[in-house]
Every structure is written in C-alpha cells, then in structure tokens.
VMD Tcl script that builds the backbone (N, CA, C; Angstrom):
set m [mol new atoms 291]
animate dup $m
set s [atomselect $m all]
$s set {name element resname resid chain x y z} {
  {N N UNK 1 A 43.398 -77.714 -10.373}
  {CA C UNK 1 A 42.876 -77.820 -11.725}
  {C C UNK 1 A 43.925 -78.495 -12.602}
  {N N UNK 2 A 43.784 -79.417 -13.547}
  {CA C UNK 2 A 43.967 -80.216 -14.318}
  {C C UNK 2 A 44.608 -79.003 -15.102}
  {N N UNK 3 A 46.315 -79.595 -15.525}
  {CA C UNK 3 A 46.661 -78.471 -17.148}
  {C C UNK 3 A 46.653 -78.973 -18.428}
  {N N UNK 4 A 45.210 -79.162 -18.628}
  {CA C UNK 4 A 45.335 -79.899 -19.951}
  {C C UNK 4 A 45.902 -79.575 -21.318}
  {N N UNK 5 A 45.656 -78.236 -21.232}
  {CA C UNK 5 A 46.623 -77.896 -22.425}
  {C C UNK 5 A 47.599 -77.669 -22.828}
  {N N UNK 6 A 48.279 -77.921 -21.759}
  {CA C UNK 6 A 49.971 -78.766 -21.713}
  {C C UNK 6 A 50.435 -79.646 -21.791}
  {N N UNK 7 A 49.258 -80.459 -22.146}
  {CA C UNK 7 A 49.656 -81.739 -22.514}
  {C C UNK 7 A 48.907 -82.288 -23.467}
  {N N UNK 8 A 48.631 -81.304 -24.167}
  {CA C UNK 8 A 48.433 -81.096 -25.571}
  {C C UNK 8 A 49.298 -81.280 -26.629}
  {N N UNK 9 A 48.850 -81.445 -27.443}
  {CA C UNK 9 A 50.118 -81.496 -28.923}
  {C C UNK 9 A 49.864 -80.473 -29.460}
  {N N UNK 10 A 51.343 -80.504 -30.303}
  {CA C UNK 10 A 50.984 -78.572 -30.774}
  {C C UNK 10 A 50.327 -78.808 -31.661}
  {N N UNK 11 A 49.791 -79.310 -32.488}
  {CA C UNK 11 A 48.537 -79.036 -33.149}
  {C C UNK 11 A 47.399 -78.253 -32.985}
  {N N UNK 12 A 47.026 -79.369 -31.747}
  {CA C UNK 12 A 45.994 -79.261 -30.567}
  {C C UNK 12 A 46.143 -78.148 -29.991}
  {N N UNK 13 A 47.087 -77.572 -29.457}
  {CA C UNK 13 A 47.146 -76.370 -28.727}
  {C C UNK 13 A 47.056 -75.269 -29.854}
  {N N UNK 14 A 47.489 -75.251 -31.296}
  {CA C UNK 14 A 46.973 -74.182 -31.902}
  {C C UNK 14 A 45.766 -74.354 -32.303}
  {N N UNK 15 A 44.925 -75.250 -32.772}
  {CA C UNK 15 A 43.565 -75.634 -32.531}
  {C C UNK 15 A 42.591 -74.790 -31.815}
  {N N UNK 16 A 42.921 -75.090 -30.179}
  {CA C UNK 16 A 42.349 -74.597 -29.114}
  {C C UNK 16 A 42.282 -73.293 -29.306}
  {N N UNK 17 A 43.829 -72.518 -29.382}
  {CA C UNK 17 A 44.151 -71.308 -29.417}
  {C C UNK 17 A 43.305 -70.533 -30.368}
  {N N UNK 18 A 43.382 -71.165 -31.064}
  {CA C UNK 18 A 42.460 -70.179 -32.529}
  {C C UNK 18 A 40.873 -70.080 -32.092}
  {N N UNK 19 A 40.442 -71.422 -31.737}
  {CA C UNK 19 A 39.083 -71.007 -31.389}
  {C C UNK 19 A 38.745 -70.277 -30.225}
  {N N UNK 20 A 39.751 -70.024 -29.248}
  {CA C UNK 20 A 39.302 -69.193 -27.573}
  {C C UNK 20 A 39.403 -68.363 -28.577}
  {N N UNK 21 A 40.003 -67.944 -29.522}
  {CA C UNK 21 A 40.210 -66.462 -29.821}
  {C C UNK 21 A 39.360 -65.846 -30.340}
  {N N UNK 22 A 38.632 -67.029 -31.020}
  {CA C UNK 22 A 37.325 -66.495 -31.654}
  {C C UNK 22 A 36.198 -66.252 -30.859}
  {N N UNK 23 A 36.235 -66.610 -29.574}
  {CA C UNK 23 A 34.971 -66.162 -28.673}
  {C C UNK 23 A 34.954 -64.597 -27.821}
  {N N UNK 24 A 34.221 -64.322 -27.722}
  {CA C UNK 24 A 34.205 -62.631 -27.082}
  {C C UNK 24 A 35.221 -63.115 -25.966}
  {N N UNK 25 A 34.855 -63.438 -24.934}
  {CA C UNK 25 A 36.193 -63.565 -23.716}
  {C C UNK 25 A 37.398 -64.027 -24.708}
  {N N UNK 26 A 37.696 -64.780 -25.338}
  {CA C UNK 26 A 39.104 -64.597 -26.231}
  {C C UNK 26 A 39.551 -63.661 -26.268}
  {N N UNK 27 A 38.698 -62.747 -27.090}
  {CA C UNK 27 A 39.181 -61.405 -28.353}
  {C C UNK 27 A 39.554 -60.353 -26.505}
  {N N UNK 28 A 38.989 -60.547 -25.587}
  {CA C UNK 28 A 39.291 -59.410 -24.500}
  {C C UNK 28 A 40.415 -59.680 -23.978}
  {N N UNK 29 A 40.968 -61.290 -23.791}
  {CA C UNK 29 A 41.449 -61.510 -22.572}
  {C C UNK 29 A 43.072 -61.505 -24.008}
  {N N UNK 30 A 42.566 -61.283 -24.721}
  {CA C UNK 30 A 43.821 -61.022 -25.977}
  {C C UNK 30 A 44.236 -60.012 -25.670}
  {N N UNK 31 A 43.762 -59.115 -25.896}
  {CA C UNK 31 A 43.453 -57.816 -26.259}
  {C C UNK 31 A 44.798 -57.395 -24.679}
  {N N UNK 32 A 44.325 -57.854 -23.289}
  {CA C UNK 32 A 44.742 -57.226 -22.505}
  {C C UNK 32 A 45.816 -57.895 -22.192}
  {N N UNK 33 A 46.399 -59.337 -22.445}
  {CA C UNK 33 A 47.140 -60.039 -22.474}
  {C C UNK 33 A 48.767 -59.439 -23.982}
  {N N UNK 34 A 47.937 -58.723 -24.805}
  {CA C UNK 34 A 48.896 -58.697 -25.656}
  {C C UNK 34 A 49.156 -56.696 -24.830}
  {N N UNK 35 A 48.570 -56.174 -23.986}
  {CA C UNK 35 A 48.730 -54.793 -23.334}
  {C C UNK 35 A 49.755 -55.357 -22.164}
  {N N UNK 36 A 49.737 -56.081 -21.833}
  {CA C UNK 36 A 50.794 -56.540 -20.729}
  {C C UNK 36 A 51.887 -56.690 -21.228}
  {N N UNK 37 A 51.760 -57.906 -22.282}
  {CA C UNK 37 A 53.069 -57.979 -22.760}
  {C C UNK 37 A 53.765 -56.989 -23.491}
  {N N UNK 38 A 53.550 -55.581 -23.789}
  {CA C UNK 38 A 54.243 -54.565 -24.374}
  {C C UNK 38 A 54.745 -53.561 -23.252}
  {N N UNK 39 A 53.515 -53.384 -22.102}
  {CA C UNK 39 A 54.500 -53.383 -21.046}
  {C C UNK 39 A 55.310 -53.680 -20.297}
  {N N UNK 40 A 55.839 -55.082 -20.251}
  {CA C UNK 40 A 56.395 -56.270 -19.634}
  {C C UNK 40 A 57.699 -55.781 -20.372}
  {N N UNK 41 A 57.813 -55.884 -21.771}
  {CA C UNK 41 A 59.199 -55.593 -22.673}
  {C C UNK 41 A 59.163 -54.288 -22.440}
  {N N UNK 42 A 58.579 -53.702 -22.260}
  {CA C UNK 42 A 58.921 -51.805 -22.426}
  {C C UNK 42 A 59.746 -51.394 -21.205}
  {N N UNK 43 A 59.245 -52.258 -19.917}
  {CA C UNK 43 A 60.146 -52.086 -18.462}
  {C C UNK 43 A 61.443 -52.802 -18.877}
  {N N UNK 44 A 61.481 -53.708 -19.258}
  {CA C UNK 44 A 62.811 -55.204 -19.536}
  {C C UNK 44 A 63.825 -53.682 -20.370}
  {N N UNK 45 A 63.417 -53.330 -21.605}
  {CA C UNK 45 A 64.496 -52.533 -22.179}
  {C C UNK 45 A 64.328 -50.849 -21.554}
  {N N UNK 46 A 63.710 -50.408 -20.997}
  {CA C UNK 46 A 64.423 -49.173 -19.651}
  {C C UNK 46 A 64.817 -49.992 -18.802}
  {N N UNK 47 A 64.667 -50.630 -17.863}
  {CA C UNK 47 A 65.685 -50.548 -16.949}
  {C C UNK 47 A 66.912 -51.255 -17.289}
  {N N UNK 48 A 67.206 -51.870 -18.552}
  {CA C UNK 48 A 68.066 -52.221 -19.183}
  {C C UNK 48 A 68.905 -51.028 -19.600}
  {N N UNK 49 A 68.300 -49.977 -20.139}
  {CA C UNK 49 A 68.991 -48.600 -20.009}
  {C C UNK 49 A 69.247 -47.795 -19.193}
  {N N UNK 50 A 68.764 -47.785 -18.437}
  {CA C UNK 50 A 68.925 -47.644 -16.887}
  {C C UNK 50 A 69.906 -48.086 -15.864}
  {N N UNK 51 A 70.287 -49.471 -16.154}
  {CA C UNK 51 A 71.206 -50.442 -15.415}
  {C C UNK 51 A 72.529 -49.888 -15.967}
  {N N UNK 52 A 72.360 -49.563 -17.549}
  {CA C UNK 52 A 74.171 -49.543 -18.042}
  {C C UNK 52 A 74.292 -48.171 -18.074}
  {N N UNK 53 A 73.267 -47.495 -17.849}
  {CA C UNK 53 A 73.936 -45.886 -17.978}
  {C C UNK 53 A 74.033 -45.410 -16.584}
  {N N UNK 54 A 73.413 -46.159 -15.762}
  {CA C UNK 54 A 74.034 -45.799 -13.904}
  {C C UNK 54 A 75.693 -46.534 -13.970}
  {N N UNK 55 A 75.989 -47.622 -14.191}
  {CA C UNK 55 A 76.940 -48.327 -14.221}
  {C C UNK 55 A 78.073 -47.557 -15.032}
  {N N UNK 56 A 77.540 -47.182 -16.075}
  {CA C UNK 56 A 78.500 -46.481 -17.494}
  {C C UNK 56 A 79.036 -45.282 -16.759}
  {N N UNK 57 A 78.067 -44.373 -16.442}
  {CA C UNK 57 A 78.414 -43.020 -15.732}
  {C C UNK 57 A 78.563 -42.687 -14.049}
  {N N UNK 58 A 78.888 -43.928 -13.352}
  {CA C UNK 58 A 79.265 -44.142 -11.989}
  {C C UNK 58 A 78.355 -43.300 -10.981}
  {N N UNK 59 A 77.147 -43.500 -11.503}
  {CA C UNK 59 A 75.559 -42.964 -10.675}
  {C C UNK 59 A 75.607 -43.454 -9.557}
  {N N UNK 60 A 74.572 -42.563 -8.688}
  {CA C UNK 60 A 74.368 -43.352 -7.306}
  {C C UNK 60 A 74.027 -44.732 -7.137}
  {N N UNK 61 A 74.111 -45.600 -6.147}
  {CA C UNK 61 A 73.242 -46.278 -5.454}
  {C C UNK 61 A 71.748 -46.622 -5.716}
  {N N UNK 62 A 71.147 -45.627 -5.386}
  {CA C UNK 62 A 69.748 -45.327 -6.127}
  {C C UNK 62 A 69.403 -45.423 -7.171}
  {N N UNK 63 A 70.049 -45.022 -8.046}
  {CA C UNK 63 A 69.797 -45.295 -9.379}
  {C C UNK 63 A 69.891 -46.090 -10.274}
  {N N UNK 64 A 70.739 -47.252 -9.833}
  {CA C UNK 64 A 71.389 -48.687 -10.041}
  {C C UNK 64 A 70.148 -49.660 -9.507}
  {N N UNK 65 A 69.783 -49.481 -7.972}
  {CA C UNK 65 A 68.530 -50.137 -7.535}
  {C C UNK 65 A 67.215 -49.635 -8.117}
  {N N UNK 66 A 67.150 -48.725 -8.510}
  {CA C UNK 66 A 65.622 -48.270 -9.391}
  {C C UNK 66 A 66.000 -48.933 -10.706}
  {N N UNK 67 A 66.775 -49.150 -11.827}
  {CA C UNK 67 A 67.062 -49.884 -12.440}
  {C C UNK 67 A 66.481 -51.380 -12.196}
  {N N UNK 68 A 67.377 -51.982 -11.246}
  {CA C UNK 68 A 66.921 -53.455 -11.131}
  {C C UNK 68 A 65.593 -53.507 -10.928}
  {N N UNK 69 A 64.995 -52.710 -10.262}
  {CA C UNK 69 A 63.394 -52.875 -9.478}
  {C C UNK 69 A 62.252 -52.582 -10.345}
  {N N UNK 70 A 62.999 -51.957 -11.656}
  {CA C UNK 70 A 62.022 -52.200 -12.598}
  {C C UNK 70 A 61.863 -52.980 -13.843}
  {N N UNK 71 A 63.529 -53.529 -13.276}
  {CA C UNK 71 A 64.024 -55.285 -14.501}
  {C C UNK 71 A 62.937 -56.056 -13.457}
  {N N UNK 72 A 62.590 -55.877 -12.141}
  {CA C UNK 72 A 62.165 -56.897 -11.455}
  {C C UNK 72 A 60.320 -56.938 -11.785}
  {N N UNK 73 A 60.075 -55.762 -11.902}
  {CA C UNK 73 A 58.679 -55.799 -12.397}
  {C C UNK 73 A 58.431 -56.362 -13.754}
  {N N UNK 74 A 59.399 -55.958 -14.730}
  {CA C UNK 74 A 58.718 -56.492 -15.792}
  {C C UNK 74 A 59.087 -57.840 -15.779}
  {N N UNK 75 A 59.963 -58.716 -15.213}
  {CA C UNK 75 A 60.114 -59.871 -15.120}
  {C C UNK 75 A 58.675 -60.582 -14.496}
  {N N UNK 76 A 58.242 -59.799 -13.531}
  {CA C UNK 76 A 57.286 -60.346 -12.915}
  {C C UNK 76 A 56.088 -60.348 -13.770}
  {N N UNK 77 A 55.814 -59.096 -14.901}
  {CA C UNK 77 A 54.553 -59.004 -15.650}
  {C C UNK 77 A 55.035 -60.326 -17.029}
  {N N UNK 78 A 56.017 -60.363 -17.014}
  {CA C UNK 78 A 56.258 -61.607 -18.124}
  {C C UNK 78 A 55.528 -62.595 -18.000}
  {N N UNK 79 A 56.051 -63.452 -16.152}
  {CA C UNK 79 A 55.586 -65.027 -15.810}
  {C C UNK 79 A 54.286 -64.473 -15.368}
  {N N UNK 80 A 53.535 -63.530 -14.897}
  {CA C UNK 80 A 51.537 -63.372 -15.064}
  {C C UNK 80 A 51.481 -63.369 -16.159}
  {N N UNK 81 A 52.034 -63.074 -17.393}
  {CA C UNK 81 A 51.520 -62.968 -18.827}
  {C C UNK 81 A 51.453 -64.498 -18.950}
  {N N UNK 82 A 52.579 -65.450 -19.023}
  {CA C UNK 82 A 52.360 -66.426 -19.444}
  {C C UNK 82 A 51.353 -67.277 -18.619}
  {N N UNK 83 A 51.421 -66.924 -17.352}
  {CA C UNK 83 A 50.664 -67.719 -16.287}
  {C C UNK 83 A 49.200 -67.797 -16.522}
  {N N UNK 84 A 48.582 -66.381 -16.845}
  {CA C UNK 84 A 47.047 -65.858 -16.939}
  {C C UNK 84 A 46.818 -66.680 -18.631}
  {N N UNK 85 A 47.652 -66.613 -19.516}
  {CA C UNK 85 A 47.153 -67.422 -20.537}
  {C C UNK 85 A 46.876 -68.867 -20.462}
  {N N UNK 86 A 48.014 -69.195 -20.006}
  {CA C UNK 86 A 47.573 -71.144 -19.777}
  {C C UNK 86 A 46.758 -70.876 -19.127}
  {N N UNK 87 A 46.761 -70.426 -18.058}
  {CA C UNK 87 A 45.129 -70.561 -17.314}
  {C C UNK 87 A 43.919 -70.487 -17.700}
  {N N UNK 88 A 43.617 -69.580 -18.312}
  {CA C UNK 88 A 42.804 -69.121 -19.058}
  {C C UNK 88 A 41.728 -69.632 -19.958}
  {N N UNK 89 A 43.343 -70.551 -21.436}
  {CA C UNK 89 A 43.033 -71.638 -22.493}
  {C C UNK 89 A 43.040 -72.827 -21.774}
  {N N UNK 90 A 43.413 -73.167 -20.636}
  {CA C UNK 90 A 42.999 -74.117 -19.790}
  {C C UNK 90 A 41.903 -74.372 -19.483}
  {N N UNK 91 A 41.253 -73.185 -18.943}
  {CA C UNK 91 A 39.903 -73.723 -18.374}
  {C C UNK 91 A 39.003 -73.352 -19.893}
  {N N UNK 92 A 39.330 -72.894 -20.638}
  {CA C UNK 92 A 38.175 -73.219 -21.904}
  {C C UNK 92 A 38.241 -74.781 -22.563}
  {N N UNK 93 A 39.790 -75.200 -22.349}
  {CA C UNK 93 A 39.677 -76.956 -23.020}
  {C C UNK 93 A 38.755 -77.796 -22.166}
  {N N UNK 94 A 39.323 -77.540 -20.678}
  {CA C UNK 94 A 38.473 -77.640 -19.768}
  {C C UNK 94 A 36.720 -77.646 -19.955}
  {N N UNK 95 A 36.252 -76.482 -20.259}
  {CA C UNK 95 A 34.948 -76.457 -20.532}
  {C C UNK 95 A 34.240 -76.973 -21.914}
  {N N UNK 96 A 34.846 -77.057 -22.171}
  {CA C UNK 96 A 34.660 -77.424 -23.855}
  {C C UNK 96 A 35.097 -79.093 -24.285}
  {N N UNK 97 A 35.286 -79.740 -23.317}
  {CA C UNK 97 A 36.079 -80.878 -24.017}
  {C C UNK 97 A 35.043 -82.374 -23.272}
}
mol reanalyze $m
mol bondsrecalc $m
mol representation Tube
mol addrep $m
C-alpha cells in the first residue's frame, strides 16, 4: 500500500487529520489510539523507576531485567501507536482521494 500521507504537506496532513476525526471510525480509532498511548508512557516512566531503584539499591538480577522488559514493551506500544495511525489516515486519504 501506497503511504500517501507521508508525503503529504503539513497542511495537508492536518487537513486529513481533522476530517478522519470527524468520522465515527475516527472518533474510535482516537479514542483507543490516545488509550495506548497513556499506556505506552505509563510503562516508559515505571520501568524507568524500576531500572534506577534496582540499580540505586543493588537489587537482584531479576529485578533489573523486569525493569528493562517493561521499558521494552512500552517501547514496543509506542512504534504500534505510531504505526496503526499512519496506517489508518492512510488508507482514509487513500479512500477518499
């Protein structure tokens, strides 16, 4: 599939943006897109607290790797956050254009 709205101008891409938002699949795929991304940062700063207070207070092993493994998830819910949106406003320029 074609990424057309990356090669968009930002105009154009807030354009687009405003009107997916105004359609029912917009307002949902918002809705669960902006629920990801609060979980995405909510893992990023625990295991950020997690990482320096195993490190700070010379914790196990375990507890240093449960740290990273949940810097590693929310890293991962970040790039689906951004991924599922271009996709998304992609295939509506896509359909619409």
């Amino acid at each position: 599939m074609k990424v057309k709205y990356l090669r968009l101008s930002k105009e154009e891409r807030k354009k687009v943006k405003e009107k997916y938002y105004q359609t029912e699949t917009g307002k949902y795929v918002k809705k669960k897109l902006i629920s990801s991304l609060i979980c995405a940062i909510g893992c990023l700063l625990f295991s950020a607290y997690l990482i320096t207070d195993a490190f700070i207070n010379n914790l196990s092993t375990f507890e240093k790797v449960y740290g990273f493994m949940i810097l590693i998830v929310g890293m991962f819910l970040l790039i689906a956050y951004r991924k599922i949106y271009v996709r998304k406003i992609n295939e509506y320029v896509i359909k619409n254009k």
